[in-house]
N, C-alpha and C positions, 0 to 999 in steps of 0.2 A: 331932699337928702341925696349926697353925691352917690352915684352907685359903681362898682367896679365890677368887671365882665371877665368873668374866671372861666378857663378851659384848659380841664383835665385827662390828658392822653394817659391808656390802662396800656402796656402793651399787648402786643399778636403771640401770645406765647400760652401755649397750654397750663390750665389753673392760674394765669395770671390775673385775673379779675379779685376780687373781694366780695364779700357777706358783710364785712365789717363798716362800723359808722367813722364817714370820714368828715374831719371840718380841716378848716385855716382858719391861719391867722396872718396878716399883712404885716411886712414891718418896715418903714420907712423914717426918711430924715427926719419927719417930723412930728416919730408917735407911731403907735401901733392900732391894728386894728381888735377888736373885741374876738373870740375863740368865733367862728361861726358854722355850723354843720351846711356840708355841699349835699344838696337834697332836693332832686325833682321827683314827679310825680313818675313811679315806673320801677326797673330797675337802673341803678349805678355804675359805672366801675366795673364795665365787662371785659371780657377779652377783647382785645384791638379798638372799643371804642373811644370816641374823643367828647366826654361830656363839657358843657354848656351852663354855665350857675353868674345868675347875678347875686352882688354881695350890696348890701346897703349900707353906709358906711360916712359918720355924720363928719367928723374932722377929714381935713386934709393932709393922708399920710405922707405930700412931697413926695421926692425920687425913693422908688422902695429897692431895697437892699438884698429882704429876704422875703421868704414865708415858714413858715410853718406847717406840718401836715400831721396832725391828728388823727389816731385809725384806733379806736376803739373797740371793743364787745357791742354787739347787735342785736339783742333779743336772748334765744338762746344758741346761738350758732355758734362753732368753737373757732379760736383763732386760726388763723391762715396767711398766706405769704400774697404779697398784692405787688406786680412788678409797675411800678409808675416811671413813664418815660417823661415825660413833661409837663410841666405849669407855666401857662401865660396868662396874665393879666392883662386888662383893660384899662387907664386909670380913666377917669370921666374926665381928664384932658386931652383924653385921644392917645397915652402915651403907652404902647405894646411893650412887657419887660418878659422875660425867656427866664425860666428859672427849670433847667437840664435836671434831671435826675436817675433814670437809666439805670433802675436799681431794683433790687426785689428789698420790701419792707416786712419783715418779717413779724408775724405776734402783735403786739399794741404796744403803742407807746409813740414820742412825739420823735418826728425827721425835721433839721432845718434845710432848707435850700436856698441856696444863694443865686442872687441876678446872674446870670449866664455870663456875662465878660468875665475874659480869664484876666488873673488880677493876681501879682507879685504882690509876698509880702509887704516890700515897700510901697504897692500901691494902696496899701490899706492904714499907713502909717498914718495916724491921728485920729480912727475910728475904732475906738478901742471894741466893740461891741462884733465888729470884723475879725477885728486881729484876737478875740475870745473866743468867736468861730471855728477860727482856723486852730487854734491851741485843742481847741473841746474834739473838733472832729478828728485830728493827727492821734490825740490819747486812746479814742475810742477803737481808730484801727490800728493803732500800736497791740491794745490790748487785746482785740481780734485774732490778728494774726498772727501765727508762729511757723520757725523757721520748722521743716517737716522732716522725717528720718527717711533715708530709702531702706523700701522691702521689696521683696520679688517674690513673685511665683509663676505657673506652668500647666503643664501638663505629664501623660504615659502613655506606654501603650507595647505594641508586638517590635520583640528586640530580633528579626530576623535581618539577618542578609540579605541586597538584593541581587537577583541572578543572574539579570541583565541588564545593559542601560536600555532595553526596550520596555523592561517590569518599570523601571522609572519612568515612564513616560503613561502607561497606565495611568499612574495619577498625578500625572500632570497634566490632563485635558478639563479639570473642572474650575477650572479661573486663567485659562489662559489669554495674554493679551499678545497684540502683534510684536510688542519687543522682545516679550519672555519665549515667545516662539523663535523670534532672531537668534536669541541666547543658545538655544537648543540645537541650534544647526549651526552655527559658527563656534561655539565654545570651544573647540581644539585650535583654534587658527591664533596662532602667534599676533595676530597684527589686534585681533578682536580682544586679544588678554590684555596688549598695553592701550587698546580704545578707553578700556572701561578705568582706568585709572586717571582719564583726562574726562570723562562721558558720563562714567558707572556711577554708582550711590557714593562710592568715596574719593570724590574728586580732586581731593584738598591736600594729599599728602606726597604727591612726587614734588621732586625738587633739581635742580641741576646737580650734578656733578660733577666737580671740578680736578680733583684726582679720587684713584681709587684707595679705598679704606686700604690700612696696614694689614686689618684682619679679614679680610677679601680679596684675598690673593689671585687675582685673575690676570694673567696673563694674556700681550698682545695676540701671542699663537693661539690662544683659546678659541677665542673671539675673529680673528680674522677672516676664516670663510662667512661668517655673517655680516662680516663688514662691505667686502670685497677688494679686489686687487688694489684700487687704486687710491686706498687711505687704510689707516690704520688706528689702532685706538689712540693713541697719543693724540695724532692728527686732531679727532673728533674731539674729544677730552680740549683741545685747543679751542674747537671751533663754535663749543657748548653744544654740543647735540649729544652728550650723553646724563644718563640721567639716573636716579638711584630711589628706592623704598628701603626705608630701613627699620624693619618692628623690632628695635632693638628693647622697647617698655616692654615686651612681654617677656622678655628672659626672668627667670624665677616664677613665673605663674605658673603658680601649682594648677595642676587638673583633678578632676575625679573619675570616680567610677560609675557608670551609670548600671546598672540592677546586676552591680557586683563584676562590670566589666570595664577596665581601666579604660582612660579615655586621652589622648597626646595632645599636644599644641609647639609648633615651633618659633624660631623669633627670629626668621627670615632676614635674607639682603636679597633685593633683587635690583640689579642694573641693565638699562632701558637707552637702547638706540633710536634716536629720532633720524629715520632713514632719509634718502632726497625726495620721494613720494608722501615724507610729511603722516609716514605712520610712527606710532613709540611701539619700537619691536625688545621683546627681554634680550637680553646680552645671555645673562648668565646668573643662578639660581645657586644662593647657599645658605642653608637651613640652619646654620647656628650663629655665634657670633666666636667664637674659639674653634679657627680653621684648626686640624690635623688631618689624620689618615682613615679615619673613620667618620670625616663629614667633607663628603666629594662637593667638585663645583658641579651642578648641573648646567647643561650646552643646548640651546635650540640643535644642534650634530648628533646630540645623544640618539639612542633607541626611541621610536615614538612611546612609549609608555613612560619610561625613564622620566623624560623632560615632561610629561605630562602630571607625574607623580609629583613631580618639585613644583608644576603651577600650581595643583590643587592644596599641595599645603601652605602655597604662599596666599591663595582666595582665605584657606580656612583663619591665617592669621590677619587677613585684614578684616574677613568678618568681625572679630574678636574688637581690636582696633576701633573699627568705623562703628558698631553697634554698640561698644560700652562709653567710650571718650567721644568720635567726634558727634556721633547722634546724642544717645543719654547726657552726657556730661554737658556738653560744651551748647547742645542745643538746651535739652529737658531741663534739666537741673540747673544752670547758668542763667537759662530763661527764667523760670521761677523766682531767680533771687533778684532779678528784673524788675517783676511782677512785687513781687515782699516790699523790696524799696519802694516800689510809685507809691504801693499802699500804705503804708508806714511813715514818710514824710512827706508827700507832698498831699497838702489838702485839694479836693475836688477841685476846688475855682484856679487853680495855678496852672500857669497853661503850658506846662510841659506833662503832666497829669490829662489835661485834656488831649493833647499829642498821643500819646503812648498809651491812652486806654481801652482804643481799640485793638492795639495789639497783644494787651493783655487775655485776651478773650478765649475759655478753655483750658488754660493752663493745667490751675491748679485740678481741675477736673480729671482731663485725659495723666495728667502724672499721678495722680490719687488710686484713678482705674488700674494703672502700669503697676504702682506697689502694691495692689492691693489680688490682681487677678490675674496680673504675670509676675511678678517679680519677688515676689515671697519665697520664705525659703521652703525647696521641696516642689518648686514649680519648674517655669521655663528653663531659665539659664542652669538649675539642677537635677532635669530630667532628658535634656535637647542639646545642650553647648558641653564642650572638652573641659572650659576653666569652672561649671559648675558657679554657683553662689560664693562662694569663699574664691576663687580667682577673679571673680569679677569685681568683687566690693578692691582686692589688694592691685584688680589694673586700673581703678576708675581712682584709687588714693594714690596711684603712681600720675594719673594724669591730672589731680588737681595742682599739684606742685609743676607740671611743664605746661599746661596752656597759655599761654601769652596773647596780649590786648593784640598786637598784630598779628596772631593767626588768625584773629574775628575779625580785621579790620582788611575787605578784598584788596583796596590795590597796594597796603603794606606788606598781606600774605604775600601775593604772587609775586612781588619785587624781591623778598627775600627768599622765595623758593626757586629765584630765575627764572620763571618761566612766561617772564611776559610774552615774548614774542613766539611761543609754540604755536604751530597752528593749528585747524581742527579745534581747541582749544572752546568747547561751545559754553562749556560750563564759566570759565572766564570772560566769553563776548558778553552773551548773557549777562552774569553778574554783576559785569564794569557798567550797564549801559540800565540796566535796576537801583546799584548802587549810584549812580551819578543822579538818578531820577530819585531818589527820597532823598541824599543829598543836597540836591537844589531847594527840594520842598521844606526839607527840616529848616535848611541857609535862611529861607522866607519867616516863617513862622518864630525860629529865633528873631530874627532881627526886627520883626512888627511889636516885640513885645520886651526885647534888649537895647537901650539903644547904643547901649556903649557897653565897651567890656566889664569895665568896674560894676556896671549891674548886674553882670554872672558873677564876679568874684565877693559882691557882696548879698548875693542872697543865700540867708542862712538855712532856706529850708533846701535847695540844690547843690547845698555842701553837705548838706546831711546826707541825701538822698547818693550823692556820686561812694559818698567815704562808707556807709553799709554796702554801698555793690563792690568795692573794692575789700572790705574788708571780708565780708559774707563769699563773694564771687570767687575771689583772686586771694584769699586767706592771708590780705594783709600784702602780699608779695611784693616786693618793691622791683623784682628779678623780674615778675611777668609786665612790666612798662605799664601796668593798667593806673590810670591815675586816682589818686587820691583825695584831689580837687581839682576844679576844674577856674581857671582864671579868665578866660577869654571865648567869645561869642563861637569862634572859630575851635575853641576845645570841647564846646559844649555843644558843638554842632557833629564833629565829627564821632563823639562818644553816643549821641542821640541814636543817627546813623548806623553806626553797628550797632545797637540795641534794636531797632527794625529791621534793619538788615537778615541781624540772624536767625530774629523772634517768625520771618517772614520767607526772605528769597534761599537764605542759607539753608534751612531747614528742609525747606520746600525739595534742595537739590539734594540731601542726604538721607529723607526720608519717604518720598515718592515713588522713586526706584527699586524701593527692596522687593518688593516682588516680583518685577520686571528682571533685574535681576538673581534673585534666590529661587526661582519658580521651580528653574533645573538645575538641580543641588547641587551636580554636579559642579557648576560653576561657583557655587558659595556653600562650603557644608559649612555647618555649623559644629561639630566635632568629626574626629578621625581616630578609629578604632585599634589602628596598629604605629609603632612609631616610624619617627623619621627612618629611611634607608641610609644605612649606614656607606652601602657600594651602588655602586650602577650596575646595569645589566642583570637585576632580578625582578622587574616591575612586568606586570604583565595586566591583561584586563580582568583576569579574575583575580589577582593581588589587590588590584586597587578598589574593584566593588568589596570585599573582603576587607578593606579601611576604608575606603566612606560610609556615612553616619547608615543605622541601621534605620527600616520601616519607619515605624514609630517616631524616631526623631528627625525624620524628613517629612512627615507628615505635622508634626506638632510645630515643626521651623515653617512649613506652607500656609497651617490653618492662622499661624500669629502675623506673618507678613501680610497676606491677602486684607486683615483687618486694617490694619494700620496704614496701609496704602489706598484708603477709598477716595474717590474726587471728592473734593470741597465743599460745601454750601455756598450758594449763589452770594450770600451775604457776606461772608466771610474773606472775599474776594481783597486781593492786595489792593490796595487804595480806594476799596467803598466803605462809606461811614455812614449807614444808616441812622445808626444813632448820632444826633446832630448835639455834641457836646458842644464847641465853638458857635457860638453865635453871633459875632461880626463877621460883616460884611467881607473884609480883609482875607481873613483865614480860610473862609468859604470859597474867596476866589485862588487861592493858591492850593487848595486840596481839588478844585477841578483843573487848577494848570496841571496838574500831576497824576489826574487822571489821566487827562491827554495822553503826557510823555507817555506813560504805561500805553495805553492803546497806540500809538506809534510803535512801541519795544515790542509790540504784540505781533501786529502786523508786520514787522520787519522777521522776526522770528519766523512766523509762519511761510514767509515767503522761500526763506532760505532753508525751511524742513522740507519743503517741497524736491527740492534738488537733492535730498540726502536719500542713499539707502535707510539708514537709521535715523529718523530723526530725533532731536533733542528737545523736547518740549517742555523739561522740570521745573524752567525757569521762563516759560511763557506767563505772564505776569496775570492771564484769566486763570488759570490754574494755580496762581501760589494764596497760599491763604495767610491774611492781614497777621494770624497770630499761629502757635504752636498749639495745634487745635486736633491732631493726630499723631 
């Protein structure tokens, strides 16, 4: 009687093992095999081990397709969650089939798993028993999963004043690192305010400017002694070296009060000289968007307090900004709906499914933890931040209708924000040279498995899969460029692309930083207790501790950052795939081309942080993690 040589990987993962009785069932071209319990002498099915089962087995089941895994009741032991990484078979023709599965099996009941090569629907065309597969398993996670509400919550605590920036620094000594210490001794210095807008946690939002706004009335005289003798704004404005923020989305965000004490927020323009030294230095600060007599321009010439006061409320509005839209939004929640489509329409064996499913990894977890232990209402953003819960759900529905496919897409952002050619610029060398690297790799991987375009435009489960992230993602938008379908190898390549990209390098540079940066609140408060200055010349150092955030919400803004910025797990590393979803040969050698690149972009990084006072390390590719995992 023929016998086949069964081996069962449990995964390395705490309670991943079983109690439960397990058997297969074989299913090949030619007939299937009989129900059979996997059963040696001993125990089964532990944590990390790879058990070992011959199966006897009288016909010959031909090339097998699938198996079956059967997880029963055991005596009297209650059900339980069993994570199985893989099943290989032996046939008694010598022939080894990989059947992936990388999944926690929850309760009893029967899993099918399919032979490991990733495989388009059309490649299944005339096996109806496949093509019932992929229908059975798409319904099952259809009905799974659901698209999920956001909640917030937080924290409280002592609403005092602090009395010096020396009381600040008190506690700031219990998680400091070497950058957040940089922050702290350079934070006043003009050149280090416009570093962090090309460097800092929110990298992604300066842009050239071309003339000055109508309603930004700055004048050449203003500006000129910052220029110097021998140019002038015009000149610079000619030569693109000046440059503009504009938090025009937060105008109408309402704020609250926090334990009964009103809380401000303003909706800044700040314009940015890229000097011949190749620093972006501010020009000139205006807190509203409706210039009059009662919202001065603030001057790098001002009072040092003065011009100090105009940067902190211009940090406090890009916290705002950067923490609700480009981190939450555009990473968290964008990701997710990522994550919802792979699962939703693409069945397991489609090898864009196997692409993307280590990126998925954490998601839904860490966003679950965020609504569920900060972001409720009555927590963080309504005991810590100015716009409270209610201003932050009305800027995050202001920024689902302006995000656009080429803000997520790096070199379409930076070509329309001008700034390719800034220097200093680490966050975009970086980027461009990560981006070009899963770019190539995705280019591979499509094309080993497309061979022509009419293969993307006719597969129906990859039109499903683009039209829910565009409808779910981009609400439909035909205004945000995000497409609807995708026709061509090269559309579905580059849409691939930013979907790792952001799930990975992007996040990595907009969420790793916040405590490097927020450490000394100064530089990032997250509310401001008195409003904008109406005149110059009343700012002083006790005015301004007397509006930045009180104890309590510098301490609840420190104890949230510190969490969310902890280093990676070794696994989770941008381009390691422990788990071995692809099983050719092919795709195996193109995820270690792409190791490579990355270890290259590594080393080159490191060489060149070496020469920096500050280095930029967000986007060293050992430190960015594969998914959206904090």
């Amino acid at each position: 009687m023929a016998s086949y040589k069964v081996q069962v990987a449990t995964g390395n993962y705490l309670l991943g093992g079983t109690f439960s009785r397990i058997s297969i069932t074989l299913v090949g071209t030619q007939g299937e095999s009989p129900k059979q319990e996997l059963n040696n002498s001993g125990r089964d099915f532990v944590r990390g081990a790879v058990d070992e089962f011959s199966l006897p087995c009288e016909p010959d089941l031909g090339s097998l397709l699938m198996i079956r895994l059967h997880k029963d009741p055991y005596l009297f032991f209650p059900s339980d969650g069993w994570y199985c990484s893989y099943v290989k078979v032996k046939t008694p023709r010598g022939d080894v089939y990989t059947f992936p599965s990388y999944q926690w099996l929850e309760g009893h009941g029967t899993w099918s798993l399919r032979e490991g090569t990733a495989k388009k629907i059309a490649d299944d065309a005339g096996n109806q028993l496949l093509l019932d597969h992929r229908k059975e398993e798409l319904k099952k996670q259809q009905d799974f999963y659901r698209e999920l509400e956001v909640r917030l919550k937080g924290f409280s605590g002592l609403r005092d004043s602090w009395k010096s920036l020396e009381d600040i620094h008190k506690i700031f000594w219990f998680n400091k690192t070497p950058v957040s210490e940089y922050v702290a001794e350079h934070w006043l210095e003009d050149s280090f305010f416009g570093y962090q807008y090309l460097n800092g946690v929110h990298p992604t939002m300066i842009r050239k400017c071309t003339e000055i706004p109508p309603n930004f009335p700055v004048t050449p005289e203003m500006v000129a002694g910052c220029l110097g003798p021998s140019t002038s704004l015009q000149k610079e404005l000619k030569k693109g070296n000046i440059f503009i923020i504009d938090y025009k989305i937060l105008e109408g965000i309402p704020t609250c009060k926090l334990d009964g004490i009103q809380q401000y927020l303003a909706a800044p323009i700040c314009l940015f000289y890229l000097n011949p030294k190749g620093q972006m230095m501010p020009l000139a600060i205006q807190l509203s968007h409706t210039p009059g007599p009662e919202i001065p321009i603030f001057l790098p010439t001002d009072r040092k307090w003065d011009w100090t006061l105009a940067k902190i409320w211009t940090k406090l509005a890009n916290f705002h900004v950067h923490e609700v839209n480009t981190h939450l939004l555009e990473a968290h929640f964008l990701g997710e709906v990522y994550v919802m489509a792979t699962l939703r329409q693409l069945p397991r064996c489609h090898p864009i499914y196997k692409l993307l499913i280590p990126h998925t990894r954490f998601i839904f977890h860490i966003n679950t933890l965020a609504r569920t232990s900060l972001l409720h209402p009555g927590g963080f953003l309504d005991k810590a931040a100015s716009t409270g819960r209610e201003g932050m759900v009305q800027l995050m529905a202001k920024g689902t209708q302006t995000t656009t496919y080429a803000s997520l897409c790096l070199p379409d952002d930076l070509q329309q924000r001008g700034v390719t050619s800034v220097p200093n610029y680490y966050y975009m060398e970086d980027g461009m040279k990560i981006w070009t690297a899963i770019e190539n790799f995705v280019s591979a991987i499509v094309g080993f498995y497309y061979k022509c375009d009419a293969e993307v435009k006719d597969d129906p489960e990859i039109q499903a899969w683009v039209h829910e992230i565009f409808t779910e993602a981009f609400l439909g938008r035909e205004s945000s460029g995000a497409p609807s379908t995708l026709e061509t190898k090269a559309e579905l390549t580059k849409f691939l692309t930013m979907i790792i990209f952001c799930s990975s390098a992007r996040h990595a540079a907009v969420n790793s930083g916040q405590f490097d940066f927020a450490a000394w609140m100064p530089n990032t408060p997250a509310t401001l207790r008195q409003p904008p200055p109406k005149v110059k010349g009343t700012a002083s150092l006790e005015s301004i501790l007397d509006t930045l955030p009180d104890v309590s919400s510098t301490c609840t803004l420190l104890v949230v950052l510190s969490v969310v910025s902890y280093p990676l797990h070794e696994q989770g590393r941008l381009g390691h795939y422990p788990d071995e979803h692809f099983t050719e040969e092919e795709p195996k050698r193109h995820i270690a081309a792409f190791q490579e690149r990355l270890a290259v972009i590594s080393k080159t990084i490191e060489e060149r942080n070496k020469k920096l006072a500050l280095p930029y390390s967000y986007l060293n590719p050992v430190l960015v993690e594969n998914s959206i995992a904090v």
